[in-house]
C-alpha positions in Angstrom: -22.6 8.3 21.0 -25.7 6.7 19.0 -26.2 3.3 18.6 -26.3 3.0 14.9 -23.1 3.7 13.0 -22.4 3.9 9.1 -19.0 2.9 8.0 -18.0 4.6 5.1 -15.1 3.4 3.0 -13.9 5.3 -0.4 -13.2 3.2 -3.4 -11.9 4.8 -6.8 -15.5 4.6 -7.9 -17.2 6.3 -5.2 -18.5 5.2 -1.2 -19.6 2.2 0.6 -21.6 2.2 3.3 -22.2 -0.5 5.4 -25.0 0.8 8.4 -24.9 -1.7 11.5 -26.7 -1.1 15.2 -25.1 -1.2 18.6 -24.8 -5.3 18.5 -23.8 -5.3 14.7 -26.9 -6.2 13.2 -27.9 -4.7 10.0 -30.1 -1.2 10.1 -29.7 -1.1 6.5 -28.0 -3.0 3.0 -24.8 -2.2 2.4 -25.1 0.6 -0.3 -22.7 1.9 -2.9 -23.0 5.6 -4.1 -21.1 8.0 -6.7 -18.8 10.4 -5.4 -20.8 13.3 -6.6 -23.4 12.0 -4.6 -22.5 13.4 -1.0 -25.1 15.1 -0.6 -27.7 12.3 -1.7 -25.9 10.2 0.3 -26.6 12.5 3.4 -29.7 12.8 3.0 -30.7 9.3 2.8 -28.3 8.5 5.9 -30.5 11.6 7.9 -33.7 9.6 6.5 -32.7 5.9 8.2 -34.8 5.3 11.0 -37.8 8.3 11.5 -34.7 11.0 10.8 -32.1 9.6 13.1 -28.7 9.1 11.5 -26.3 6.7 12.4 -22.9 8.2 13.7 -20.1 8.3 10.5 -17.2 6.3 10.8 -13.9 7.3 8.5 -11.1 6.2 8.3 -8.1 8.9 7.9 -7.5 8.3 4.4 -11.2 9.8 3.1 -10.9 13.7 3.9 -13.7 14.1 1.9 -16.6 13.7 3.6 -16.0 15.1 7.7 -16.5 18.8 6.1 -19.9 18.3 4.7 -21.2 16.0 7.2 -20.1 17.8 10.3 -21.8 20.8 8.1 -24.8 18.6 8.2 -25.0 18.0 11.6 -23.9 14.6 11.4 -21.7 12.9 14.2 -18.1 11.9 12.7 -15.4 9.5 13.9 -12.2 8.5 12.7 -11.2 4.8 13.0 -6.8 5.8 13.1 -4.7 3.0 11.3 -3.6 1.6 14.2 -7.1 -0.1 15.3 -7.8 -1.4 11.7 -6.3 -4.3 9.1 -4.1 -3.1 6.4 -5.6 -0.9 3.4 -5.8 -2.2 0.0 -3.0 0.1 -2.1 -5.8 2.1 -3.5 -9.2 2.4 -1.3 -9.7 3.0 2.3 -10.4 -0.2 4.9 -13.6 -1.4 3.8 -17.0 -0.4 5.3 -18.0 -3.4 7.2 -14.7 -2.9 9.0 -15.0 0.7 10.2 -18.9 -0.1 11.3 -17.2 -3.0 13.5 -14.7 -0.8 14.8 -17.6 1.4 16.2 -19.7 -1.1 17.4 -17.4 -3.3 19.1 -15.0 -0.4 20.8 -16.8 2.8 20.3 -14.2 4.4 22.5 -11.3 4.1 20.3 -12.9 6.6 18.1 -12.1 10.0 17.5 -15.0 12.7 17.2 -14.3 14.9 14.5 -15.5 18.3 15.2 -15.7 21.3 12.2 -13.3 22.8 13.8 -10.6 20.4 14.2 -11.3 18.9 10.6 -10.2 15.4 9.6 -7.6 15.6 12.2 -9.3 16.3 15.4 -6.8 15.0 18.4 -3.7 14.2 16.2 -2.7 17.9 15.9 0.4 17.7 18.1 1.4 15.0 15.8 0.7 16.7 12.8 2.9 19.4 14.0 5.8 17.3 15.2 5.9 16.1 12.1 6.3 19.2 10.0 9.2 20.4 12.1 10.9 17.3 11.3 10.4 17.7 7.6 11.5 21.8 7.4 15.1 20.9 6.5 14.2 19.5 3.6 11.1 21.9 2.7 14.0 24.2 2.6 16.2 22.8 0.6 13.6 22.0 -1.9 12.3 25.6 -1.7 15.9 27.1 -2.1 15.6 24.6 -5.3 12.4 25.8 -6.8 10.6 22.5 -5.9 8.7 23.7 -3.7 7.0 27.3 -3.2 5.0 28.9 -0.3 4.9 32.4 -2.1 6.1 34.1 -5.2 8.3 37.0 -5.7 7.3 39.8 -3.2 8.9 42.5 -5.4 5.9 41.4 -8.1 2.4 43.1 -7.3 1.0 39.6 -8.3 -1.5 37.1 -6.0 -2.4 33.6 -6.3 -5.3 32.6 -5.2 -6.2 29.0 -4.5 -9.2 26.5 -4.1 -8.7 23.1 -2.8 -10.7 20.1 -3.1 -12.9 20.2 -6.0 -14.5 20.2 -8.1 -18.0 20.1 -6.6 -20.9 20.0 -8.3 -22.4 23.4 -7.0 -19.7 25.5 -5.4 -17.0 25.4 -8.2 -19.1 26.5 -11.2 -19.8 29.8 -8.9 -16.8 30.7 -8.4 -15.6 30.6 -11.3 -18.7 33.0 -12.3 -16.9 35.5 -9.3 -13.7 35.1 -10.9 -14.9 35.6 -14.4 -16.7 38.9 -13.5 -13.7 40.3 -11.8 -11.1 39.4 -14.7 -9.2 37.2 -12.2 -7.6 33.7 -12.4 -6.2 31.0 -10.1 -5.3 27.5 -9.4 -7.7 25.0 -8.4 -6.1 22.0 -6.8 -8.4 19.2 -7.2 -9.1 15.6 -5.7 -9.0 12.6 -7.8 -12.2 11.5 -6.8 -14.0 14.1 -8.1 -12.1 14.6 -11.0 -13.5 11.7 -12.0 -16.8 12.2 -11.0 -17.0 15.4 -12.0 -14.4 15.7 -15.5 -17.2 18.6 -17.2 -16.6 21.1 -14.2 -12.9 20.4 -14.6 -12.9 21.2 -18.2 -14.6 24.6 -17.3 -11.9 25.5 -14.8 -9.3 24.6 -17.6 -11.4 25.9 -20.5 -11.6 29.4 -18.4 -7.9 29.9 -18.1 -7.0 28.8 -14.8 -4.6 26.2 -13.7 -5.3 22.8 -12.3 -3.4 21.3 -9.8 -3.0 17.7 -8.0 -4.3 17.5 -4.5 -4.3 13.6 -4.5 -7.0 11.4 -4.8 -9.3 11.2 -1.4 -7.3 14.0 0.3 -5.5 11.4 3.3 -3.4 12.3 6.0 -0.4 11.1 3.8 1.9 10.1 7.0 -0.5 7.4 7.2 0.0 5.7 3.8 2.5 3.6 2.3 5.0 4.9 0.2 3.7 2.9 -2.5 -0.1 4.2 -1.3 1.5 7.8 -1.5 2.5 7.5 -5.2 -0.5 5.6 -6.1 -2.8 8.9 -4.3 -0.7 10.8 -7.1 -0.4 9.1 -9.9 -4.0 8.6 -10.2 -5.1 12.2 -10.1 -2.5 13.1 -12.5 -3.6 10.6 -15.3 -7.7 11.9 -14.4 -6.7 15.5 -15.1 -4.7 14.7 -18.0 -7.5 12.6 -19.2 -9.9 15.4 -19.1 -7.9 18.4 -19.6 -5.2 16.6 -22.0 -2.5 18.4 -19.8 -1.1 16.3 -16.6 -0.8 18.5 -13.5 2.8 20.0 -12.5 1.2 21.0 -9.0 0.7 19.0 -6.0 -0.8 20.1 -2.7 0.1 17.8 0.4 -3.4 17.7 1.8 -3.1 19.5 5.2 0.3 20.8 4.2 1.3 17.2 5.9 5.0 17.2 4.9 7.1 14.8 7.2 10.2 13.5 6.4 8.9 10.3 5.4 6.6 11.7 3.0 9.2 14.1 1.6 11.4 11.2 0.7 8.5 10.0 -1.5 7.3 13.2 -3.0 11.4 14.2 -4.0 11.8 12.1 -6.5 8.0 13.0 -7.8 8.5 15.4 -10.7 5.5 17.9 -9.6 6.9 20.8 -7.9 5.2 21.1 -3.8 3.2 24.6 -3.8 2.0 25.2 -0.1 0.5 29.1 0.8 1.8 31.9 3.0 -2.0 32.9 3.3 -4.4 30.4 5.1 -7.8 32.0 4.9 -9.0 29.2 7.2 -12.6 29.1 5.5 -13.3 25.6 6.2 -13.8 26.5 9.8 -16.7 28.2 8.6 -16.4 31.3 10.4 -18.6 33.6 8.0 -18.0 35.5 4.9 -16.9 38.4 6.4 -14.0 36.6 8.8 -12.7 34.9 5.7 -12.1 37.9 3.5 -10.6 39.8 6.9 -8.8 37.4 6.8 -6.8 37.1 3.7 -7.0 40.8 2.9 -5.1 41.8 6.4 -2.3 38.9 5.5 -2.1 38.9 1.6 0.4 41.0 -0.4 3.0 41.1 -3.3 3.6 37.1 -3.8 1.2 35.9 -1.7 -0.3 32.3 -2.6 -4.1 32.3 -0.3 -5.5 29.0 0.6 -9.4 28.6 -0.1 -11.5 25.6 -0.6 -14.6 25.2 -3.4 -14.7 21.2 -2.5 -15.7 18.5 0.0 -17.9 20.7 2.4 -20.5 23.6 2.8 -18.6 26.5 1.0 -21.3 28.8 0.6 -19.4 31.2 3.3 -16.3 31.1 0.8 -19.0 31.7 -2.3 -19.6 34.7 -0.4 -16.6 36.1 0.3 -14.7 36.1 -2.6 -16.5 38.7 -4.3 -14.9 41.4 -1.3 -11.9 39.5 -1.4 -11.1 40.1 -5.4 -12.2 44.2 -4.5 -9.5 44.3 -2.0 -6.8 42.9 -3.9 -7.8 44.8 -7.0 -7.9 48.0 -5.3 -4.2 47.6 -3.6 -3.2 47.1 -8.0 -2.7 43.6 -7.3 -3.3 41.0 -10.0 -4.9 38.0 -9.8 -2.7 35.3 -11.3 -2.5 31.3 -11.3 0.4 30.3 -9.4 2.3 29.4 -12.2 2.8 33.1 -13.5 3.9 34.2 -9.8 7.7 35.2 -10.3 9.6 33.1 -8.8 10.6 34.0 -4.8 14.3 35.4 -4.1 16.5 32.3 -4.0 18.2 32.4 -0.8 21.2 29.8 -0.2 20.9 26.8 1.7 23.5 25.5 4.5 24.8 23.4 1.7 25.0 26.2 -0.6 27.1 28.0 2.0 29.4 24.9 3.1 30.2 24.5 -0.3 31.2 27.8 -1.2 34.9 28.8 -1.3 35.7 31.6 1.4 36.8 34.6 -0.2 
């Protein structure tokens, strides 16, 4: 690992970064920048020092910065919850706190590669935790709060881009889209919502739908109930404020739903849209992977994950244009989700125990 390290904490205004060496001195004044400023910020982390960037320290509520970085060639560790002081309810553990982290136990961090994402080494807990929560998703789904698909009688697809807005890659594909007479549902990030409110009113102004994907995209078993709703609540009153309609979407980022964070999002009103498509993009496996990828798995109902936000999605750019041919061709159309007909309701186990036998 390098000897320089840049802790960067999210705040609801943007990034701090504090830049320390390997004894804790200063390399650099701690800086403040936007959240539409990633790739300024990059840049002038690459420029410290004759070109030699400090390693990145996260913590795991910012998911919004290990896809572009990695994509920059920048080294990335997560600082996990259990090596650092309590979060403020809104904002990550502040900068000067991850950059001490790294310098005074480097090897509690976690490297974050581009193919592991945000949560590089905690995938069997990620995992464990779904399994625990699929009771419930089910109940919800057999409930309509929640929807992995639509109808597969209905020759209807929703296709969906996560994390945005960004200040390049949105207002492109929305140009694809227009061209090919399609729509879809963008679930966006607080943070650049509110960085970034004109490319949201274009995705509204265009006909699409807009969707909550919380505010800095955290692994939500990590926060506070009270941090969960806050995450929300936030993004909701952003989009409303730009697009004078509040969200009725959310997006778990990751698809992280454990039981714990199911008890929090049930009593949320938005109904929990997840995909039966995952066209894995943001491993960045080239254009041509991606769109074999979601045109050998998507059909009648299908709901694709795609991302326009927080990384290099150039390879998605690129892709789409193949993957709206496909569909269009097979006399599918190319719907938000909200105009998917609704799944096939099948009963749940309480449905059935409460049923009179006949």
């Amino acid at each position: 690992m390098t000897t320089r390290y840049a802790g960067i904490a999210w705040t609801g205004a943007g990034y701090r970064v504090d830049v320390v060496d390997g004894a804790g001195g200063r390399v650099a004044e701690p800086s403040s920048w936007g959240a539409a400023e990633v790739a300024e910020l990059i840049a002038w982390l690459r420029g410290l020092d004759h070109g030699q960037a400090p390693a990145v320290v996260l913590d795991s509520t910012n998911g919004l910065l290990d896809g572009p970085m990695t994509a920059a060639g920048l080294e990335v560790y997560r600082a996990d919850p259990w090596l650092l002081p309590p979060r403020p309810r809104f904002g990550s553990v502040p900068a000067e706190r991850l950059a001490e982290q790294a310098w005074t136990a480097p090897g509690t961090l976690a490297r974050v590669t581009a193919e592991g994402g945000s949560l590089t080494g905690r995938a069997e807990e990620f995992h464990e935790g779904v399994r625990r929560g699929e009771r419930t998703v089910a109940e919800l789904t057999a409930a309509g709060r929640c929807l992995e698909h639509g109808h597969r009688g209905s020759p209807r697809v929703a296709l969906t881009f996560d994390d945005g807005p960004d200040p390049v890659h949105t207002r492109r594909v929305l140009e694809i889209l227009e061209r090919y007479g399609a729509r879809a549902t963008f679930f966006c990030v607080g943070h650049h919502v509110a960085a970034l409110p004109d490319e949201v009113r274009r995705i509204a102004a265009a006909g699409h739908e807009v969707g909550n994907h919380s505010w800095s995209h955290p692994f939500l078993p990590d926060l506070t109930p009270d941090e969960l709703r806050e995450q929300i609540d936030r993004t909701t009153e952003a989009v409303a404020a730009v697009t004078g309609a509040a969200p009725t979407r959310f997006r778990p980022p990751y698809g992280a739903l454990t039981p714990e964070v199911l008890a929090v999002l049930e009593r949320h009103p938005a109904t929990l849209t997840m995909w039966d498509v995952d066209s894995r993009d943001w491993t960045r496996p080239g254009p041509e992977r991606i769109a074999a990828t979601v045109l050998g798995a998507a059909g009648p109902g299908s709901v694709v994950l795609m991302h326009e936000g927080a990384g290099d999605r150039g390879q998605t750019v690129r892709a789409l244009p193949s993957i709206l041919e496909g569909l269009l061709e097979r006399g599918l159309e190319l719907v938000p989700v909200g105009e998917l007909p609704a799944p096939a309701r099948h009963p749940t186990h309480q449905d059935r125990a409460s049923r009179p036998e006949g």
